[in-house]
C-alpha positions in Angstrom: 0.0 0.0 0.0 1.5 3.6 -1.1 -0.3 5.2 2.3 1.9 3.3 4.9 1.1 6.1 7.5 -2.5 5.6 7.9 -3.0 3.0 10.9 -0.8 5.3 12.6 -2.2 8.6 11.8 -5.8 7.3 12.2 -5.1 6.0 15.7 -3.9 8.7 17.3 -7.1 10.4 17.0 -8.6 10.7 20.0 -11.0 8.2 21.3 -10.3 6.0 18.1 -10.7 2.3 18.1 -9.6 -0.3 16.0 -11.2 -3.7 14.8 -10.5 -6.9 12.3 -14.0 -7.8 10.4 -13.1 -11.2 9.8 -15.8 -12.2 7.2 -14.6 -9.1 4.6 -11.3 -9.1 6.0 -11.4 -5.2 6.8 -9.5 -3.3 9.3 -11.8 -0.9 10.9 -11.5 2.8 12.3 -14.9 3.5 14.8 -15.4 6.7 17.1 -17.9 6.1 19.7 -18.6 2.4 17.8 -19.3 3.7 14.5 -17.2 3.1 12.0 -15.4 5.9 9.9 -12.9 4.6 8.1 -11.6 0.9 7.1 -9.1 -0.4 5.0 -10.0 -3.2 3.0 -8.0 -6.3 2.5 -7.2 -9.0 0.1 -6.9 -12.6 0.9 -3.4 -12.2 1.2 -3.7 -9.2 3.8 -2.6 -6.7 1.0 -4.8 -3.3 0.9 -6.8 -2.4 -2.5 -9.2 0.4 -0.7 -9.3 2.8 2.3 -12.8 3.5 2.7 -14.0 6.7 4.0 -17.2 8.7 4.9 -17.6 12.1 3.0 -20.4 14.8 2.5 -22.5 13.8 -1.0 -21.7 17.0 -2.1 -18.2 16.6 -2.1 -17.4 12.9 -2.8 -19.3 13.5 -6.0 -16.7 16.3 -7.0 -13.8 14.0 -6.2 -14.9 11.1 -7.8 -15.1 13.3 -10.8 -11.6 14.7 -10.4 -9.6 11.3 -9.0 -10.0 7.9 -11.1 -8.7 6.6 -7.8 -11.7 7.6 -6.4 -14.6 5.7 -6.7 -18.5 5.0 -4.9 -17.8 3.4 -1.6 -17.2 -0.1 -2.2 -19.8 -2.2 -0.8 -21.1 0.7 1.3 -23.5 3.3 0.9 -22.6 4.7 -2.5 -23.6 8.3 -2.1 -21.8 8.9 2.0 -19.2 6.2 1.0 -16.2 6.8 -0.8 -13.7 4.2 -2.0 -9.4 5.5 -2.6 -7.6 3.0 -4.1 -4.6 1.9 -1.3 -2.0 2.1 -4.6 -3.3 4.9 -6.6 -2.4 8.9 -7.4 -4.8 10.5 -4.6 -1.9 13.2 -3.0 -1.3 11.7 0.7 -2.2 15.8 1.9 -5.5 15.1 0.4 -6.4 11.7 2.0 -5.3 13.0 5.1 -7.8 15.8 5.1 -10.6 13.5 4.0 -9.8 11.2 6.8 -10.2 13.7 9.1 -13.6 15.1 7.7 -14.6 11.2 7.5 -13.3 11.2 11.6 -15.6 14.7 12.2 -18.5 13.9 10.3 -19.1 10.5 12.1 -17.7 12.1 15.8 -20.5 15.0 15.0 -23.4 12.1 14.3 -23.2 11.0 18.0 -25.0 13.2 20.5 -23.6 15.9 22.5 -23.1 14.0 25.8 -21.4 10.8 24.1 -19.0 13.3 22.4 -18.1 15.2 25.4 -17.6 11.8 27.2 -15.9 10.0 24.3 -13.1 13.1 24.0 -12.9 13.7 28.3 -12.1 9.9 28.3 -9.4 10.0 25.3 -7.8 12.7 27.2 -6.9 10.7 30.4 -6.0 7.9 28.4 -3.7 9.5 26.9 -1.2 9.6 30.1 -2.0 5.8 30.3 0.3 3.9 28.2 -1.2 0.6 26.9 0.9 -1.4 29.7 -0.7 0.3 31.9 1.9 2.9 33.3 0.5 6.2 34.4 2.9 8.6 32.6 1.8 11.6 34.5 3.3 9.5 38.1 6.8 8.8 35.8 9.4 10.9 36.9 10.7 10.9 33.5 7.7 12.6 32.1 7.7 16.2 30.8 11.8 15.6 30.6 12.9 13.0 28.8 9.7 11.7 27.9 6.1 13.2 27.0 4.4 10.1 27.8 3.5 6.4 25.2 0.9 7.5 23.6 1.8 10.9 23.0 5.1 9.5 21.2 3.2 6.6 19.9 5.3 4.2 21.6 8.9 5.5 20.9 9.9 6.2 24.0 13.3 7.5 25.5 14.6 4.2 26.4 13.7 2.3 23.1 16.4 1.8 20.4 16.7 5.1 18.3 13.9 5.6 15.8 12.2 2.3 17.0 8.8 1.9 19.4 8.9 0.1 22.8 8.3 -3.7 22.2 5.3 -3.6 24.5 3.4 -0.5 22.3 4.4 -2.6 19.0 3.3 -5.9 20.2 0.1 -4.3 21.4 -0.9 -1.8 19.5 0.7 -2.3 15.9 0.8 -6.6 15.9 -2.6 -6.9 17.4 -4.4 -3.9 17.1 -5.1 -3.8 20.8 -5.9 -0.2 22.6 -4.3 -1.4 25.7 -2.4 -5.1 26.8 -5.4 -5.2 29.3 -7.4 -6.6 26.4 -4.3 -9.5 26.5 -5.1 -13.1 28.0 -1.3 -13.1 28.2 -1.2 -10.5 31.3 1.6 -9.8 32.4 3.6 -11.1 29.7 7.3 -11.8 29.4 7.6 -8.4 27.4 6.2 -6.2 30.1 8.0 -8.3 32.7 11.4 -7.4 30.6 10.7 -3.6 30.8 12.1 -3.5 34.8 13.1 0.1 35.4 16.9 -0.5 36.8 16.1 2.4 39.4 13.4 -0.2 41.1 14.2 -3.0 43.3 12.6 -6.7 42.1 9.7 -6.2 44.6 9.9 -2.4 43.5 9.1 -3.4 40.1 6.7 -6.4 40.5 4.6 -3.6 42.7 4.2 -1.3 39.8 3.3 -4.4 37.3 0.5 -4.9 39.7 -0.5 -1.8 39.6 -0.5 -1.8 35.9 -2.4 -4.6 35.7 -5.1 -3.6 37.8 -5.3 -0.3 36.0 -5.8 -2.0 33.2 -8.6 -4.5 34.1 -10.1 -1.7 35.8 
């Protein structure tokens, strides 16, 4: 797929979540549970479209302008819009129809399952998806602006790489957080010990993590 960046840039909208629909084999991007974006697979796991929700109006117009551009495939053809994964749509363009896509189905939901969908993103976004509260880690605000903010490539991660724990979680199973994981606490987070905390120092804070987690 040409647009490599979209998992990532989709995800870091706030109060974005992500899901396999096995039977199409689609990867799909909901706010609030409803679905604004997805990108469609072949059998071999290979993108052909990302699938995106647009005014009529205006995905008429570029479906006029872009051959990459077609009626939402299998969707609703006039609020659906389908981009070819490998075609000439510029990426600053897709980008800016993602984020209408993101607003237009955000903007759909009432009032108080917006304001509650957003107030919850922004807590979460000092919990890391092991768990950590960044806002208690005395490296945060110096060396580190917390997980998600960085989207996993943290301080103490090899340069230009993400924290095996965000990778494994977020980018090879498409998890929010590891406390959707039957594997908690796994060898990975177990291998993250902070060298400043003693063994029972650090087995503390995993359950603490843990707990956060499962709520």
């Amino acid at each position: 797929m040409r647009y490599e960046w979209v998992d990532e840039y989709l995800m870091k909208k706030r109060g974005v979540t992500r899901d396999l629909q096995k039977e199409w084999n689609w990867m799909r991007y909901q706010i609030g549970g409803k679905m604004f974006a997805a990108v469609c697979r072949d059998e071999k796991n290979r993108p052909y479209y990302i699938t995106l929700k647009l005014e009529p109006t205006e995905g008429d117009f570029l479906r006029k302008q872009y051959e990459d551009i077609i009626p939402g495939y299998y969707m609703n053809k006039t609020h659906w819009n389908s981009v070819k994964a490998d075609g000439m749509v510029p990426d600053e363009l897709l980008k800016d129809l993602l984020d209408k896509s993101y607003r237009i189905v955000l903007e759909s939901l009432s009032k108080k399952k917006q304001k509650e969908i957003l107030e919850t993103a922004k807590m979460d976004d000092l919990i890391s998806c092991c768990g950590a509260d960044c806002a208690a880690c005395y490296c945060y605000g110096e060396m580190c602006q917390g997980c998600s903010a960085v989207y996993g490539k943290v301080f103490h991660a090899p340069e230009g790489k993400k924290c095996p724990v965000y990778a494994c979680c977020r980018i090879q199973n498409g998890f929010l957080s590891c406390g959707r994981c039957g594997k908690l606490p796994c060898e990975l987070i177990l291998g993250t010990r902070d060298p400043h905390l003693s063994e029972e120092e650090f087995m503390q804070t995993v359950t603490d993590r843990v707990k956060r987690l499962k709520g």
